[in-house]
Structure formats: structure tokens, C-alpha cells
C-alpha positions as CSV (number, residue, x, y, z in Angstrom):
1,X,247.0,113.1,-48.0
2,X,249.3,110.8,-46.1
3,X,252.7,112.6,-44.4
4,X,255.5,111.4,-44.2
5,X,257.1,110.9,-40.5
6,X,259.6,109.8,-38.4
7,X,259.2,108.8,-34.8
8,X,262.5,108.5,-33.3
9,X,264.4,109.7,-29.3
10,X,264.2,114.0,-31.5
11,X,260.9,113.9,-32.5
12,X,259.6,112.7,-29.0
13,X,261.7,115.1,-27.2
14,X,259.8,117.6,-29.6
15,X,256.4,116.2,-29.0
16,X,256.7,116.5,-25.3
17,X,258.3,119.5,-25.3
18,X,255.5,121.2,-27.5
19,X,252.6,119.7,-25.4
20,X,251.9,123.2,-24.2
21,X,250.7,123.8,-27.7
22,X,248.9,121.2,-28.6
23,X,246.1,120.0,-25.8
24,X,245.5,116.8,-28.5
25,X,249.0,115.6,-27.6
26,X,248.2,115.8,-23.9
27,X,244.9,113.6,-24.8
28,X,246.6,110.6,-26.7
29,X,250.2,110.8,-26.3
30,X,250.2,108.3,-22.8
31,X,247.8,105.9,-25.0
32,X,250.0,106.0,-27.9
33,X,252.9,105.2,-26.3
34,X,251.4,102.5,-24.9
35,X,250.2,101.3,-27.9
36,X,253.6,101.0,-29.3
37,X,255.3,99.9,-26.1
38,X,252.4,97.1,-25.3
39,X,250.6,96.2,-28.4
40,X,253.2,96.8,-30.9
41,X,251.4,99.5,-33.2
42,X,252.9,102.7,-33.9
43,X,250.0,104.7,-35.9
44,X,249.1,106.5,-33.2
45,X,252.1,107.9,-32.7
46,X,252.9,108.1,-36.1
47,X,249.6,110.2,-36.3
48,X,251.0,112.6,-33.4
49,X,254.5,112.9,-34.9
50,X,252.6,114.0,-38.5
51,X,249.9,116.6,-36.8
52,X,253.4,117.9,-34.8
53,X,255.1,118.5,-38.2
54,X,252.3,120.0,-40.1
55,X,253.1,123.6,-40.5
56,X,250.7,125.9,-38.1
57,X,251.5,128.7,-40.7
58,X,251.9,128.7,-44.6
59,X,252.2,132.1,-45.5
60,X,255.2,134.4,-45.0
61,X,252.0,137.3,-44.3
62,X,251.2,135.2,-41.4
63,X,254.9,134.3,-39.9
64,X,258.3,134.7,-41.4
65,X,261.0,133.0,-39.5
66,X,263.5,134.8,-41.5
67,X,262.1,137.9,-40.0
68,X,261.8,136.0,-36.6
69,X,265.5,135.3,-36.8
70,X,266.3,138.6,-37.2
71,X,265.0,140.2,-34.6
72,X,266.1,137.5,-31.7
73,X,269.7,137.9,-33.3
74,X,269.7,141.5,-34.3
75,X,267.3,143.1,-31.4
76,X,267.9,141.3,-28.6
77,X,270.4,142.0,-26.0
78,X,273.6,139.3,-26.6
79,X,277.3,139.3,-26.5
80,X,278.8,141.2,-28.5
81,X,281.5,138.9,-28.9
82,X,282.6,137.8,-32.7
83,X,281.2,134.6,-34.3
84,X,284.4,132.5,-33.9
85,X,284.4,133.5,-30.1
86,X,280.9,132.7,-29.7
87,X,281.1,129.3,-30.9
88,X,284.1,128.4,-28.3
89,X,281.6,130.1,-25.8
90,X,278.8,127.7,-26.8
91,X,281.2,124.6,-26.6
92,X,281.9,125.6,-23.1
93,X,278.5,126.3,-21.8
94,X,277.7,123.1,-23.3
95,X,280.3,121.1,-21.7
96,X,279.8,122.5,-18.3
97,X,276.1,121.6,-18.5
98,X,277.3,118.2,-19.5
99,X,279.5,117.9,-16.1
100,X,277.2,119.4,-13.6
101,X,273.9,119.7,-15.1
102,X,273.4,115.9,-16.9
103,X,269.7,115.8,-15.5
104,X,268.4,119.2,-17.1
105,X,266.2,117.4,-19.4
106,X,266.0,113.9,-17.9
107,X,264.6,111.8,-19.1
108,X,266.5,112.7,-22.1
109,X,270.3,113.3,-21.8
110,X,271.6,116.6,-22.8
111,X,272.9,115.2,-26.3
112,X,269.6,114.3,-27.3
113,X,268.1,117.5,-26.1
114,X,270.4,119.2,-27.9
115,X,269.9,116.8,-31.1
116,X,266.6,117.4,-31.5
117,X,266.6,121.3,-32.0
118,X,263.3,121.4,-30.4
119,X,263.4,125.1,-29.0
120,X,261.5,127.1,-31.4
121,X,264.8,129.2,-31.0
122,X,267.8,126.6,-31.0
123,X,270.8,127.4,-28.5
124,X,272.8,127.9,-31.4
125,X,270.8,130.0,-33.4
126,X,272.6,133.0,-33.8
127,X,275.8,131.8,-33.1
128,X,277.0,133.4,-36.6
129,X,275.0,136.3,-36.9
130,X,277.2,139.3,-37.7
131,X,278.1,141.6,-34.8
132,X,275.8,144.4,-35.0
133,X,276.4,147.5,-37.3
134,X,276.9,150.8,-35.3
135,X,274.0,152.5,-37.0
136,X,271.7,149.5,-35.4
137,X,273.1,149.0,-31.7
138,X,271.8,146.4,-29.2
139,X,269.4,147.2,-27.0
140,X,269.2,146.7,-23.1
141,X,265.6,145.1,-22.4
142,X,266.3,146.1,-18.7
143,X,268.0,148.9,-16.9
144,X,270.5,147.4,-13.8
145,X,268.0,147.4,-11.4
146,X,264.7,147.8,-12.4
147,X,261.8,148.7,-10.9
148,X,258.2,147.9,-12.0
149,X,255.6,149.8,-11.6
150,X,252.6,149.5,-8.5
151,X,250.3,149.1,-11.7
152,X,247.8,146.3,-10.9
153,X,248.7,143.6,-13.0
154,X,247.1,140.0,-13.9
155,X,249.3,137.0,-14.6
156,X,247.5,133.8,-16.2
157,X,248.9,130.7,-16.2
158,X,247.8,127.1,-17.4
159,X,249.0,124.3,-15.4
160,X,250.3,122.1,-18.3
161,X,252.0,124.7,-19.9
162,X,255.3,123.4,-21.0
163,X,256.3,126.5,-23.1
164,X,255.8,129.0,-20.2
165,X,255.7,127.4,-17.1
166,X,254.2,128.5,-13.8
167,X,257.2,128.8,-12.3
168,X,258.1,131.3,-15.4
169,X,254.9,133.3,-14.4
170,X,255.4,133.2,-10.7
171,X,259.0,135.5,-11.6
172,X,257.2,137.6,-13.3
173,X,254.6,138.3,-10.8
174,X,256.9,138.5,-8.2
175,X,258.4,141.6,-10.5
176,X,255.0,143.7,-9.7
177,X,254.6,145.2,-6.6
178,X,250.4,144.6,-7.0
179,X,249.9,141.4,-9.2
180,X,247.6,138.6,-9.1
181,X,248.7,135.2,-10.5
182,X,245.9,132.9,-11.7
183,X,247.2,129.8,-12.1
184,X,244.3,127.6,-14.0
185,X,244.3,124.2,-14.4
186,X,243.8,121.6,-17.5
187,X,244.5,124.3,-19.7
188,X,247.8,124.6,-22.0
189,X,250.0,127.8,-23.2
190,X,247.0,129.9,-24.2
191,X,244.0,130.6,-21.5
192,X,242.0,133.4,-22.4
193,X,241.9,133.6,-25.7
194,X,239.3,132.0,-27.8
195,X,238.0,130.7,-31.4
196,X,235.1,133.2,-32.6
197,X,232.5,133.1,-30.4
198,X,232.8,129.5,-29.4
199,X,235.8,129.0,-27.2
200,X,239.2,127.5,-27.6
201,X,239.8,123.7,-28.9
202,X,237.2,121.2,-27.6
203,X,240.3,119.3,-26.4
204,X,241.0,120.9,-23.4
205,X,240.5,124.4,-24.0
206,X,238.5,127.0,-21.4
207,X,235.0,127.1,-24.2
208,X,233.3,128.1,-20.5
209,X,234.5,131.6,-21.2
210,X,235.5,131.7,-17.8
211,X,239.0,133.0,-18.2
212,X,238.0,135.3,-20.9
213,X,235.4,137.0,-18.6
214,X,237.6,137.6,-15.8
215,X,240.5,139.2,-18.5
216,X,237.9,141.3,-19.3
217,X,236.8,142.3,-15.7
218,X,240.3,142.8,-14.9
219,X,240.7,145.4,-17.7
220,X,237.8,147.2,-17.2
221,X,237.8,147.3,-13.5
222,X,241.2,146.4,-12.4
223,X,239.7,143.4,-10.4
224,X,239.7,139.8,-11.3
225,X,236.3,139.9,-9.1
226,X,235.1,136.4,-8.3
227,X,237.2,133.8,-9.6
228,X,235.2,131.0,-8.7
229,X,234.8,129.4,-12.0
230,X,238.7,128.6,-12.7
231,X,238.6,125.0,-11.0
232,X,235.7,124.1,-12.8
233,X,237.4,124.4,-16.3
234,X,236.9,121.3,-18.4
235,X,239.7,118.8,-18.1
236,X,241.4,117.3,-21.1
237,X,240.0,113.8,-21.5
238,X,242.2,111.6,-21.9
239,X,241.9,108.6,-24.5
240,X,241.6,105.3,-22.1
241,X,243.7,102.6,-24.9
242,X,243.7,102.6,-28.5
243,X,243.0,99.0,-29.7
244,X,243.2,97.6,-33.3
245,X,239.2,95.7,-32.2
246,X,236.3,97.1,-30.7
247,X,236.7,93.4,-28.5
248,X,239.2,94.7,-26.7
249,X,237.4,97.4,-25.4
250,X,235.6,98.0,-22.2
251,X,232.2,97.9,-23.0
252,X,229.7,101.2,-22.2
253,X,227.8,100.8,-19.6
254,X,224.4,99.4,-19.5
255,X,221.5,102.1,-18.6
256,X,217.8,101.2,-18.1
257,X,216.2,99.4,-21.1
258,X,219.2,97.9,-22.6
259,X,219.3,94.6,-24.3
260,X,222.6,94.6,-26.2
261,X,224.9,92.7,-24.6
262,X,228.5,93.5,-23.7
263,X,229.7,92.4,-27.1
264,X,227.5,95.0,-28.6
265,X,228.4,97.3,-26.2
266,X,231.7,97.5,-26.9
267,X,230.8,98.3,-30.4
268,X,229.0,101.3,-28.9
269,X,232.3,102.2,-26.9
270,X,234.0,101.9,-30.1
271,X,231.7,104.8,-31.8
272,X,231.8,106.7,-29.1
273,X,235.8,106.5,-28.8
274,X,235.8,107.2,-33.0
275,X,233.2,110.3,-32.5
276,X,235.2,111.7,-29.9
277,X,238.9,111.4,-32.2
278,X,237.3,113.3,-34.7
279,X,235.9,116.3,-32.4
280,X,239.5,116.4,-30.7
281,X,241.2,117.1,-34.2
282,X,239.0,120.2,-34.3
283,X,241.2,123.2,-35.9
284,X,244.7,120.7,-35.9
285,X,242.9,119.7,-39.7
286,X,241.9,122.6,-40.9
287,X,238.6,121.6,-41.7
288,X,239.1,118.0,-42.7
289,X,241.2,114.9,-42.4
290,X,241.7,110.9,-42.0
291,X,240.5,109.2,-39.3
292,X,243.4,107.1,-37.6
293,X,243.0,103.6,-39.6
294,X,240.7,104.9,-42.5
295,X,238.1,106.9,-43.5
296,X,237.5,110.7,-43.8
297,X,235.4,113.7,-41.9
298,X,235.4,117.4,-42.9
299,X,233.7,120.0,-40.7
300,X,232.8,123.6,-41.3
301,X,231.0,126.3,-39.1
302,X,227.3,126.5,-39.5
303,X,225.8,129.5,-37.5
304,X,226.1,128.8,-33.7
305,X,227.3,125.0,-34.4
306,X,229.8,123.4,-36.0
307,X,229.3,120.3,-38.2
308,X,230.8,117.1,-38.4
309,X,231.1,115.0,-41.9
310,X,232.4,111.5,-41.1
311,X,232.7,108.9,-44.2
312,X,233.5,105.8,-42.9
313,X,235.6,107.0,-40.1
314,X,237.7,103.9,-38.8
315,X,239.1,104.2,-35.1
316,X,239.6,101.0,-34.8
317,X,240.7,98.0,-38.0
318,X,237.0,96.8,-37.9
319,X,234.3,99.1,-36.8
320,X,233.8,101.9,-39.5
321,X,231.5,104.9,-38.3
322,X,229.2,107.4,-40.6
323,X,227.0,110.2,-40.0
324,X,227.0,113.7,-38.9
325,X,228.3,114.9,-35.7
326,X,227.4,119.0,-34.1
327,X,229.1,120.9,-31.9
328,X,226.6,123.5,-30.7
329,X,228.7,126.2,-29.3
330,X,227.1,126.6,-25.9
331,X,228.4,123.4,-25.2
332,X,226.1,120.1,-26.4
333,X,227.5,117.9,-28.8
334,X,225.5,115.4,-30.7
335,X,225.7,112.8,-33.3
336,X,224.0,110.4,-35.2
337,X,225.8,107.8,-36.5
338,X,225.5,104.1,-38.4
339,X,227.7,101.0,-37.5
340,X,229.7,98.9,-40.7
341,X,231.7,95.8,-40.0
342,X,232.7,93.3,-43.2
343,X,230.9,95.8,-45.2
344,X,227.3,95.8,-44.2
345,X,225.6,98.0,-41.8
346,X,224.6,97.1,-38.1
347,X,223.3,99.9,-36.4
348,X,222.6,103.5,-35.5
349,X,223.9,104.9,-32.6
350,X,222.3,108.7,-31.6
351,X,225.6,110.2,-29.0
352,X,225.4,113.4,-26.9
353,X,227.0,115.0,-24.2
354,X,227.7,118.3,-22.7
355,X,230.9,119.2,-23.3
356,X,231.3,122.2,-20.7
357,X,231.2,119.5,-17.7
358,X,234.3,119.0,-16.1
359,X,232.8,115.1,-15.7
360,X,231.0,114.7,-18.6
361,X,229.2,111.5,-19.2
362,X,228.2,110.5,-22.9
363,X,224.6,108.6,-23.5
364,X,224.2,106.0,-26.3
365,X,220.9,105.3,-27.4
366,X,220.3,103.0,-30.8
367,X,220.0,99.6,-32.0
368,X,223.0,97.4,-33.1
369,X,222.2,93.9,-34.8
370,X,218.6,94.6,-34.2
371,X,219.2,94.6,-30.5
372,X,218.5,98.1,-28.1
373,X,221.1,100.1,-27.0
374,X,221.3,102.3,-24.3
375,X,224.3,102.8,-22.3
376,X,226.6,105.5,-21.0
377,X,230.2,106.2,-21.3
378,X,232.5,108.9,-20.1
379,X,232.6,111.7,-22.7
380,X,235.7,111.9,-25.3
């Protein structure tokens, strides 16, 4: 069902601030805004700005923010200072920034930092919340001058995390006398943890396991042991353009026994490009969705795979894509897909690529307009 949204200065201060959440974002948000800013077409944003607003969370069983609100306000450590001194607090804090801070968020100025209430907790969020009651005191989360314990301790870190940064992590580690800080790359806020059996999002998460398996190590032998695997987790692919026509993309290139030419070839890039939107909204649509410019997919977990439904999926305004797509969880993904422009078919296309490789390169084998296809295309 179509959302309602509004891209404005807030909502993209929101969106970039909330990239560490969302590995999708990371993919398209430098195409999208390119889209609008060269080409004049907003949807993909608009798509971003709609998946950001969808609530993670429905149920109060799951997540209460009421209850969240209570316990920043109520439990943690604040000053005790009345409402009405509070706010002149704020308005000071906020003014100094102003005067010797102005580049805190640059890009963004201050004011529309502060406009877009983006923190999960705004600054001002408890800014009227009752001074505590006797009976439930404040607590300290420190002592004065603590000291942590020789314990050995792991820190994990993803290098685009823009909810706890590396240098957040680094503090903290410094804290322990015996810590190891793993810093690895292409991954978001969340880097050992992982969906079932099958690994994180296909869109950037660690599905190697790699991370996981040295968590576990680390637990059960207080050793990270060998490490080597870290710089090989998959990158997040990034999308190249989105284009309103398959012409104006680049086409795939040819492999031996091609005889499609690059016209046709750029209808293949065009599948590809539509296959690969679809397996990056895995888990942000809860088992189904739109594609970007029309059409629908649903998915849904079938033993070790998961399967793909598309119906006319439309990436671009004139190339719709069908078929079935599979995401077998050790790491292959495959489709089989027909081709529609103007309403009538013109081709199949069978797509595959291993989706563990940090350089994964997709092949396309099929015919378009009666014509052989085989050609090769960096993965989605």
C-alpha cells in the first residue's frame, strides 16, 4: 500500500543519520540523490524516506517508548534541577553550541539538526519530566573514578556505523585493561548477530558467519583466535544509477557466445539491476512489497532457501521483470526471470551469483527478442 512521505532538509538529516541501521540506505541513498539532483526524479528517495518511516516495531510487547522514556528520564543519571531550570539550561547549552560549535553536524547547521529530532532520544526529551520521588532516587552509572576490570574483553565495531561509532568503541576499549577492538568493515551497527541460520541482511550484512564465529570463540575460549576472515566480509554493493530506461544503462558485458547486442544488453542490466532491488529489500518488507515504479514480489523462507515471488517487478518505467528468484543460504542466489516491454514478452533471463564474494560477479544467460544472451555484470 502506498505511504505517505515527505522528503525535505529533517527527513534527510534523519536518513543519514540512521544509515547505521539500515545497510539499504547505504546501497541507494548516493544514486537517489543523484537521481533527484541530476535527472529530476525523486522516487527513489521518496522510496528511502517511506522504508525510513515504516515502524520496525508494531506491538507495545515488542517496544514501548513510553516505557523507553521512562527509564532514560527516570533511571538515568541527570540533573536534578527543576523543569523550568532545565529549560533555561537547554537554551544555554544550545546557544553556546551555536557560537563555538556551528560545524557539529555540518553539513547541516545546528538549527536543522535540532529540527529534525532525529536522535532516537531528542536533546529535549526529558526536559519536563518530574524531579525524581525520594522513594525512587537517581542512580550513579559510575563511581568517580572507576576502574574496570583485567577481564578479557572483545569490542566489535562496524566501520559505517553511524549510531555507535568507532571512535565510541575505541573509549570503551580503552576502559579495559585487556580488550581487543575488532573493527570490521562494510558492516553497519549490528555485526555478529544474525537472521536464523542464514546470516544478516543480503545488503551488506556479515551472512559469512565470520564475526559470529569469532564471538563465539571469544566466549568459549577467551581468544578471538584467527581473525583472518574480517577483511573479506562482503561489501555493500552499491546501486551504480537509477534510470527511468533500460537505454540509459551500461550494458552487461558480453561473455563467450553472445549475440545480443548492446541494446539487448542493457535490457539484461536492467533485470539484473531489478533482481538485485528486490533481494536488497529482504526483511525491510516484511515479506512482500512494490517494486520501485510498479509491480509486486513476496518472499517467504522455504527450508535452507528463501524464495523470491516477483509479478511484474518494474525497476525501471519500461522493462517489467517476472519469475522466481532463491536465496540459498550458503550463499548462491539464482533466478529465472521473463522480460515484458509494451506488454508482450521478450525473453528469459536465468541470473546467479554468489553472494558471499566480496567481488561478486553476476552471469546472464537467456534469449531476448530471439537473440542469445550471455553476459556478466557485477552482482547487486
Amino acid at each position: 500500500m502506498p505511504l505517505a512521505t515527505t522528503f525535505d532538509v529533517s527527513q534527510l538529516f534523519r536518513l543519514m543519520t540512521n544509515l547505521g541501521n539500515s545497510p539499504a540506505s547505504y546501497r541507494d541513498l548516493d544514486a537517489a540523490a543523484r537521481a533527484w539532483l541530476e535527472s529530476n526524479d525523486p522516487l527513489p528517495l521518496l522510496r528511502l524516506s517511506a522504508e525510513y518511516d515504516t515502524p520496525f516495531v508494531t506491538d507495545a510487547v515488542d517496544f514501548s517508548y513510553g516505557q523507553y522514556q521512562d527509564l532514560v528520564c527516570q533511571e538515568y543519571a541527570h540533573d536534578l534541577a527543576t523543569p523550568a531550570q532545565r529549560r533555561v539550561q537547554y537554551k544555554n547549552a544550545i546557544e553556546a553550541a551555536r557560537q563555538n560549535r556551528p560545524d557539529l553536524f555540518a553539513p547541516f547547521t545546528l538549527d536543522e539538526a535540532l529540527d529534525s529530532n532525529a536522535n532516537f532520544t531528542p536533546l529535549a526529551t526529558c526536559l519536563d519530566w518530574p524531579t525524581p520521588l525520594p522513594a525512587y532516587p537517581q542512580g550513579d552509572a559510575l563511581p568517580a573514578n572507576p576502574v574496570f576490570p583485567a577481564v578479557p574483553t572483545l569490542v566489535l565495531s562496524g566501520d559505517l556505523d553511524s549510531v555507535t561509532s568507532v571512535e565510541d568503541a575505541a573509549q570503551v576499549t580503552d576502559l579495559f585493561p585487556n580488550a581487543v577492538h575488532l573493527v570490521v568493515p562494510n558492516l553497519t551497527h549490528v555485526t555478529a548477530w544474525y537472521y536464523i541460520d542464514s546470516g544478516i541482511l543480503p545488503d551488506g550484512g556479515d551472512t559469512t558467519h565470520c564475526v559470529q564465529n569469532v564471538v563465539r570463540r571469544f566466549v568459549s575460549q577467551l581468544s578471538t583466535g584467527d581473525t583472518s576472515c574480517i577483511p573479506k566480509v562482503r561489501p555493500i554493493r552499491t546501486v551504480p544509477r537509477f534510470e527511468r530506461s533500460v537505454a540509459a544503462l551500461k550494458p552487461a558485458e558480453a561473455t563467450s557466445g553472445n549475440v545480443a547486442n548492446a541494446s539487448k544488453l542493457r535490457l539484461a542490466s536492467g533485470a539484473l539491476e531489478t533482481v538485485g532491488d528486490v533481494f536488497s529489500r529482504f526483511l525491510i518488507t516484511y515479506g512482500s512489497g512494490g517494486g520501485l515504479r510498479g509491480g509486486k514480489y513476496t518472499y517467504g523462507r522455504n527450508g535452507s532457501k528463501y524464495v523470491f515471488q516477483l509479478n511484474r517487478v518494474k525497476w525501471t518505467d519500461d522493462l517489467e521483470v517476472s519469475g522466481t528468484m532463491q536465496w540459498y543460504l550458503f550463499g548462491n542466489v539464482t533466478a529465472s526471470v521473463t522480460l515484458r516491454q509494451s506488454g508482450k514478452s521478450i525473453g528469459n533471463l536465468s541470473i546467479a551469483w554468489n553472494d558471499l564474494k566480496s567481488n561478486a560477479v553476476a552471469t546472464l544467460t537467456g534469449t531476448i527478442s530471439g537473440d542469445a544472451v550471455r553476459a556478466k555484470r557485477i552482482a547487486p
